[in-house]
Backbone bond lengths (Angstrom), bond angles and torsions (degrees), N, CA, C in turn:
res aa  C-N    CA-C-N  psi(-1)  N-CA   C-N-CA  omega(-1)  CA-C   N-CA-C  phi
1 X - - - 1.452 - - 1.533 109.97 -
2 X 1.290 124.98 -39.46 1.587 134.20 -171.54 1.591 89.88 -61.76
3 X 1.375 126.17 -67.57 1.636 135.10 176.90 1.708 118.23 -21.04
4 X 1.410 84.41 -52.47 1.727 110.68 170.52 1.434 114.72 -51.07
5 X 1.325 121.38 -72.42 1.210 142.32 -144.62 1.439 86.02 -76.99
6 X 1.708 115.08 -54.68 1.952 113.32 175.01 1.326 114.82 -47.45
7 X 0.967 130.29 -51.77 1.414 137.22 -162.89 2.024 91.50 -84.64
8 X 1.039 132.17 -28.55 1.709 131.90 -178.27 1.809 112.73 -34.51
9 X 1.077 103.90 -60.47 1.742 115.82 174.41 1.471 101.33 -46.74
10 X 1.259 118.94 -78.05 1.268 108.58 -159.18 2.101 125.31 -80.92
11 X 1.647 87.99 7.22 1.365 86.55 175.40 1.454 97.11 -97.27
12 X 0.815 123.51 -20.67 1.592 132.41 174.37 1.618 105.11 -57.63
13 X 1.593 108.92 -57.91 1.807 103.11 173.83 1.151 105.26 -60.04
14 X 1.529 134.62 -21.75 1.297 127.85 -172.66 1.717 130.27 -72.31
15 X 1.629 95.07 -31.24 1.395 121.19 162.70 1.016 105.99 -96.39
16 X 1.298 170.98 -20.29 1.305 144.02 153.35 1.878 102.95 -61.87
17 X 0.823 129.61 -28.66 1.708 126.90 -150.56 1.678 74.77 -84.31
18 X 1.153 132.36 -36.51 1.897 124.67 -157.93 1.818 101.32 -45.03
19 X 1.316 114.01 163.70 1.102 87.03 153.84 1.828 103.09 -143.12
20 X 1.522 135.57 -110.17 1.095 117.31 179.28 1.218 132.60 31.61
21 X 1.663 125.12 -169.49 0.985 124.22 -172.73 1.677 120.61 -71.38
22 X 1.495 118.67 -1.36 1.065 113.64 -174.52 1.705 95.00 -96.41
23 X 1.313 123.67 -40.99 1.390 140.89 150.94 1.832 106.58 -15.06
24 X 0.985 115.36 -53.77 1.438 131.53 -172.16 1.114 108.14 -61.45
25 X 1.511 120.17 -42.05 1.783 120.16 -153.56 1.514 92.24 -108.25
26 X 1.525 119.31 -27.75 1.416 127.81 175.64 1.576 91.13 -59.45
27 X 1.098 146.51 -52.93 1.554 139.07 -151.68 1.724 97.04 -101.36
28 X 1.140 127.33 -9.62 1.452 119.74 150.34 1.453 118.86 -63.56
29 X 1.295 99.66 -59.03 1.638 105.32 179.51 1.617 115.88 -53.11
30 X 1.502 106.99 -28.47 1.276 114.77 -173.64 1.887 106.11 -78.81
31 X 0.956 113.94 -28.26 1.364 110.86 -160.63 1.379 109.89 -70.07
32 X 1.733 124.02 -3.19 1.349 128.42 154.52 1.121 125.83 -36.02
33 X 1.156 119.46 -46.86 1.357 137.32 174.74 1.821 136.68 -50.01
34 X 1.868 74.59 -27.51 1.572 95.61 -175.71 1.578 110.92 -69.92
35 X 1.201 122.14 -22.27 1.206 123.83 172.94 1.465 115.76 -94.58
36 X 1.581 99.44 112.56 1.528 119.81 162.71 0.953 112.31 -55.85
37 X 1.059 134.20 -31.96 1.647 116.32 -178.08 1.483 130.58 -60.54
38 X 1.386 86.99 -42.41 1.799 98.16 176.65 1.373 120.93 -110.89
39 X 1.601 109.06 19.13 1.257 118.20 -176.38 1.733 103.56 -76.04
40 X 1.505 116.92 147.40 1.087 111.51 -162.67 1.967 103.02 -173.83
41 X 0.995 105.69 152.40 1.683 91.66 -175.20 1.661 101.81 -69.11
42 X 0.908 158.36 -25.10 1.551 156.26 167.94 1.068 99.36 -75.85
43 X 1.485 163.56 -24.82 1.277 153.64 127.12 1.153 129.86 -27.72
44 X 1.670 115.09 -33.99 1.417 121.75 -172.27 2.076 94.40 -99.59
45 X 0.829 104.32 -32.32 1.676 106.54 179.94 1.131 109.14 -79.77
46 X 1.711 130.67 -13.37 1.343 120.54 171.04 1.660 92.22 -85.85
47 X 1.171 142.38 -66.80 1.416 143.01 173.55 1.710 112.67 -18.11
48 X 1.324 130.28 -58.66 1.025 164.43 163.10 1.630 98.86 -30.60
49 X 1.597 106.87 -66.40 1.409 104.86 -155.07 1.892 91.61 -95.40
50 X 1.203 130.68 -24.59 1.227 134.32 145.51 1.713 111.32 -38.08
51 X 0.883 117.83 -99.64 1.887 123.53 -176.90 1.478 95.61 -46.33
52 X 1.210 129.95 -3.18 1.929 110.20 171.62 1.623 98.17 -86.20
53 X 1.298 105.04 -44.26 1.843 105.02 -177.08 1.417 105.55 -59.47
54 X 1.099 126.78 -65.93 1.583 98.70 177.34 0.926 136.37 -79.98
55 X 1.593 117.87 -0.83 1.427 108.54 163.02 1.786 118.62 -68.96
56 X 1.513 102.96 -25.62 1.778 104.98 165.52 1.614 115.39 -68.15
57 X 1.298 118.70 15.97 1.337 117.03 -171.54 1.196 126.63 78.98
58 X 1.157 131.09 24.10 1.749 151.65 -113.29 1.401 92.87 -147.51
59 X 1.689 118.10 141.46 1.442 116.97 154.34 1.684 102.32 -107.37
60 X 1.334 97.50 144.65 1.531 108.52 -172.42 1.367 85.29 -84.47
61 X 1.503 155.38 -41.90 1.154 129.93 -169.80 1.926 109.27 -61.56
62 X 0.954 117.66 -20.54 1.639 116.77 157.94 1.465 129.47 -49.89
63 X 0.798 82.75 -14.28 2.126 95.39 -176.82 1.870 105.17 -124.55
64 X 1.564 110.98 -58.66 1.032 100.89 165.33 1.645 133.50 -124.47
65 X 1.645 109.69 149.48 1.159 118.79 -162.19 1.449 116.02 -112.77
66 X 1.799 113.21 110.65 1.356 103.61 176.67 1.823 126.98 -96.35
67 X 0.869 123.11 142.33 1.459 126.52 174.00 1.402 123.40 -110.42
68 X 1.534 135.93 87.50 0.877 147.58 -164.04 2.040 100.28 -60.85
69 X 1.324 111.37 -44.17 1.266 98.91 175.86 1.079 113.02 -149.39
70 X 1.173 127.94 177.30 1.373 126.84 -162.68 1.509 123.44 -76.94
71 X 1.022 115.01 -19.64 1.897 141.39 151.16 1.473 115.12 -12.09
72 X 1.623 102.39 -72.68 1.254 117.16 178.36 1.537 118.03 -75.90
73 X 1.070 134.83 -2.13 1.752 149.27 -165.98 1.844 95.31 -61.59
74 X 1.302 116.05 -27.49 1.577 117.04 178.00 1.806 92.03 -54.17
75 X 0.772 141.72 -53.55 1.528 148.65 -159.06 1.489 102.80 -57.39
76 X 1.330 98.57 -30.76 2.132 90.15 175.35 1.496 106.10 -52.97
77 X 1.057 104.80 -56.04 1.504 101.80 -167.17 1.103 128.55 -61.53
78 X 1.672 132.44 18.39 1.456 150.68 155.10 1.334 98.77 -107.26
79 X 1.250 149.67 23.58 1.216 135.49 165.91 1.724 113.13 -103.81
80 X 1.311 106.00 128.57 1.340 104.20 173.75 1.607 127.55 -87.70
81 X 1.069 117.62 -44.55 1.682 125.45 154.84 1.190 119.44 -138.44
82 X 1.716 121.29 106.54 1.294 104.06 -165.56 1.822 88.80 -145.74
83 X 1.383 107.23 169.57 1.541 99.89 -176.78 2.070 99.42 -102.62
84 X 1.056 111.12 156.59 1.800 95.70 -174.87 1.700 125.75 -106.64
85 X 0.684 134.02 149.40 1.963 108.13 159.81 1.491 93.83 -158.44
86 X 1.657 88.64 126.12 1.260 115.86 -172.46 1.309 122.24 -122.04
87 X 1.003 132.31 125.88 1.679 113.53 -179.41 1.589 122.57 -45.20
88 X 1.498 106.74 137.34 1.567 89.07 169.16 1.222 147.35 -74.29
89 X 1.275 139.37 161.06 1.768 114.38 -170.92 1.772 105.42 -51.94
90 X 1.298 98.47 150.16 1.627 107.03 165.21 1.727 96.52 79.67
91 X 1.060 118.68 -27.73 1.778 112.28 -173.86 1.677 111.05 -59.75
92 X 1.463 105.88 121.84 1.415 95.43 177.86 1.478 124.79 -115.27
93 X 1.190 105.64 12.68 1.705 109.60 165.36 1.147 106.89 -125.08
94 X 1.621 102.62 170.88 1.522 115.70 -172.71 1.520 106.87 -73.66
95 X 1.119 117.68 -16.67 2.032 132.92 167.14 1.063 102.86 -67.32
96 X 0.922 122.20 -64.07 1.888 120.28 176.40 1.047 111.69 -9.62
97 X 1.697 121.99 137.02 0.947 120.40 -178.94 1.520 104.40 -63.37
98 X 1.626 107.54 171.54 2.047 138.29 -175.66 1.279 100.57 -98.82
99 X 1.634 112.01 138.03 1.297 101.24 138.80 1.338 107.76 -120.74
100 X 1.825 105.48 150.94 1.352 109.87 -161.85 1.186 114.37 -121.44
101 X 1.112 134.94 124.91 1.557 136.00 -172.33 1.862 105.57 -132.03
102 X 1.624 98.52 -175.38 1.485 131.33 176.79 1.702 115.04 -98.89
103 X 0.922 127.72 98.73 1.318 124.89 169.78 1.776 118.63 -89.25
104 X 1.051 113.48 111.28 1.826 112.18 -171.15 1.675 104.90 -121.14
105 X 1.308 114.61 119.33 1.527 120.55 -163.47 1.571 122.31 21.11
106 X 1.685 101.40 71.06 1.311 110.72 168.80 1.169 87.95 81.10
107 X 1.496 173.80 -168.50 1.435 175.66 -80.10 1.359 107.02 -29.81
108 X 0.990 101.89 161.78 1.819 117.05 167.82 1.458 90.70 -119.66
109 X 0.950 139.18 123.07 1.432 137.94 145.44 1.137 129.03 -100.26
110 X 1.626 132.33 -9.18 1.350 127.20 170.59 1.646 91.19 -151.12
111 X 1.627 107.73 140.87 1.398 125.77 160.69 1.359 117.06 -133.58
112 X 1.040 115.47 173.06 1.638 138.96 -169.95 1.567 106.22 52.37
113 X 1.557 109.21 54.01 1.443 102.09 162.05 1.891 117.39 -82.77
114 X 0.801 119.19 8.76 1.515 132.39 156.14 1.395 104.02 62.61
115 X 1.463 137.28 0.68 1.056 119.42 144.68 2.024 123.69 -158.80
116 X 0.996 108.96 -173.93 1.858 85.99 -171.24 1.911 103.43 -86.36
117 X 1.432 120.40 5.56 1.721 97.00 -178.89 1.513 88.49 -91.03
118 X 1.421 116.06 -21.49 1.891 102.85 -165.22 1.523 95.30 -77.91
119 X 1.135 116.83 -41.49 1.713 115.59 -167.36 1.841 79.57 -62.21
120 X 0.577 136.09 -101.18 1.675 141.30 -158.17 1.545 113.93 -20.02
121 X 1.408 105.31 -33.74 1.178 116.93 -172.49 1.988 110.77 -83.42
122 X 1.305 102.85 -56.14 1.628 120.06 159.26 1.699 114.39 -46.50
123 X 1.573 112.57 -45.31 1.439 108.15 176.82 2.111 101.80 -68.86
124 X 1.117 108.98 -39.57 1.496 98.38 178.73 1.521 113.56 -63.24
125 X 1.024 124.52 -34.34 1.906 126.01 170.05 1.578 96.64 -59.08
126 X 1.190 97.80 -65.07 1.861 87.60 -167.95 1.779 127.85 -72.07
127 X 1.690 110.07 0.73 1.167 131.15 138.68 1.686 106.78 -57.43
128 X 1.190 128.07 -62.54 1.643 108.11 -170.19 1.509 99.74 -89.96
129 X 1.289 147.38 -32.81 1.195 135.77 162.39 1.536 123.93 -26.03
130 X 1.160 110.15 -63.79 1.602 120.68 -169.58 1.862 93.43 -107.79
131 X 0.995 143.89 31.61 1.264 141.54 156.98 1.496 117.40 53.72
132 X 1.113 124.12 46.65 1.359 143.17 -176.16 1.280 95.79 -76.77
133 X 1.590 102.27 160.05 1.268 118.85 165.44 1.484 117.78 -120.34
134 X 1.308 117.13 125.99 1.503 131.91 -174.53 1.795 105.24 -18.40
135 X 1.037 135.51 161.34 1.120 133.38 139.84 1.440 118.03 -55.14
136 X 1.325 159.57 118.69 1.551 153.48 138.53 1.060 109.95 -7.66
137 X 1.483 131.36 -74.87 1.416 127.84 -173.83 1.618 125.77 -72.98
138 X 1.258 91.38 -0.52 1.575 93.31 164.42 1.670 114.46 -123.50
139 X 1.643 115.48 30.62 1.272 109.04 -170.14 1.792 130.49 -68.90
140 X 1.438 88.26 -21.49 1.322 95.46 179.06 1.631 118.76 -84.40
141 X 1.429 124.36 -25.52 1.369 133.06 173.36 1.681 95.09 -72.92
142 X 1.670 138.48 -26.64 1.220 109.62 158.11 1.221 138.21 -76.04
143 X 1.137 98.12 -38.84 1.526 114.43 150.75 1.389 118.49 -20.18
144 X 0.993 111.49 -64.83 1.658 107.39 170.97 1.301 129.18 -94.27
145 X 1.455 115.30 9.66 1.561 121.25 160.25 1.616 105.91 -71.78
146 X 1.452 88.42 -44.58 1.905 97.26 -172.64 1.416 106.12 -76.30
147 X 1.047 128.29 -72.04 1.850 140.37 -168.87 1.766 96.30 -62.65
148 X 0.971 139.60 -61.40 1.226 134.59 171.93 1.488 135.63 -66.15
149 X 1.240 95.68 -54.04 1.747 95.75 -172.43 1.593 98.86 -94.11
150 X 1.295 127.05 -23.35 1.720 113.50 167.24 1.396 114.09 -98.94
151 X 1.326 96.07 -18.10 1.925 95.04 167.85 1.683 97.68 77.10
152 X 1.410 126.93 38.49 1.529 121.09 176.42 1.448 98.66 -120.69
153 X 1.227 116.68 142.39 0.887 135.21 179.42 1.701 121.51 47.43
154 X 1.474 88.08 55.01 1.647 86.96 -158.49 2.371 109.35 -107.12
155 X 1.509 88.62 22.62 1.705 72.57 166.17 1.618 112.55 -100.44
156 X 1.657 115.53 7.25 1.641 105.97 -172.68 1.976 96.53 -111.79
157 X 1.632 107.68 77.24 1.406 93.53 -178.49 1.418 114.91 -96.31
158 X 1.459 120.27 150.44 1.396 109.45 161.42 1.344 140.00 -49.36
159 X 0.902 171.97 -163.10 1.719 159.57 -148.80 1.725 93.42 -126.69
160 X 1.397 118.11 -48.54 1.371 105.66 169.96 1.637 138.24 -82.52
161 X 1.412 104.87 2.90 1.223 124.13 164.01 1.673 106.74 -104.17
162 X 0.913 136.02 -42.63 1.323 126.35 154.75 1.573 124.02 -54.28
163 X 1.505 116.18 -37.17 1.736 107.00 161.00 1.459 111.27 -62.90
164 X 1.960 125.00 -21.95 1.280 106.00 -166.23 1.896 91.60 -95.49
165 X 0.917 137.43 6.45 1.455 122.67 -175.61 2.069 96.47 -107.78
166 X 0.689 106.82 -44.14 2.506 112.24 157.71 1.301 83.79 -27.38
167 X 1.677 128.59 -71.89 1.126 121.61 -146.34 1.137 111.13 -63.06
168 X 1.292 129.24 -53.37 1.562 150.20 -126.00 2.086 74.60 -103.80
169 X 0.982 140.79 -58.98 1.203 126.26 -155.55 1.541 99.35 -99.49
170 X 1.460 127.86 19.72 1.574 122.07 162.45 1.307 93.14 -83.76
């Protein structure tokens, strides 16, 4: 999280500076922010770690999965590694508080991680814990959870994770 929070400022100039259509969805994702009310450092690190996935070319619905109500919850059980947020029992607006968990081939195995950098962060332990293999379509957003934000194994980077760490340390 400290890695995160250092690198936060300037990935932030990095997504505002985008421009085009990826520019567009970067300043959607960003407009979370605009509200003081719920602005909060786990607000700005879900934004953060949101606008990093698609700025790697990445859909954040690949990593994370929302469930507006409990209806659709059959759908966990086709997910192979995905992070969750679900309403909680009894919650009856879309404000209502989340609960947020790990889903690993159809399972839930952990809930109430209370926000999306810990779920992200907990799904990367239990990636090297139980010897998982990255998702494909999200390889490059691990890529830089691991090589960047834990700093392991970080002299063999890919060319677009190595253009995003040039940036971050100009």
């Amino acid at each position: 999280m400290s890695v995160l929070d250092r690198h936060t400022p300037k990935l932030l100039m990095l997504f505002r500076a985008k421009g085009g259509a990826l520019g567009r969805r970067l300043e959607i994702i960003m407009e979370l922010l605009q509200d003081s009310v719920h602005s909060s450092i786990e607000r700005t690190r879900e934004v953060v770690l949101r606008c990093l996935i698609e700025y790697l070319g990445e859909q954040v619905g690949h990593l994370i999965k929302e469930f507006n109500d409990t209806e659709n919850l059959e759908e966990l059980e086709q997910l192979i590694l995905a992070i969750t947020v679900t309403p909680k029992p009894g919650a009856s607006t879309s404000n209502s508080p989340k609960n947020i968990g790990i889903v690993i081939e159809g399972m839930e195995v952990i809930t109430g991680l209370g926000d999306i950098a810990r779920a992200c962060s907990v799904l990367l332990g239990l990636t090297y814990a139980l010897n998982l293999n990255y998702p494909t379509q999200l390889k490059y957003t691990f890529e830089v959870f691991q090589k960047l934000f834990l700093e392991l194994d970080d002299s063999k980077l890919s060319s677009k994770v190595q253009s995003l760490k040039s940036k971050l340390e100009a």
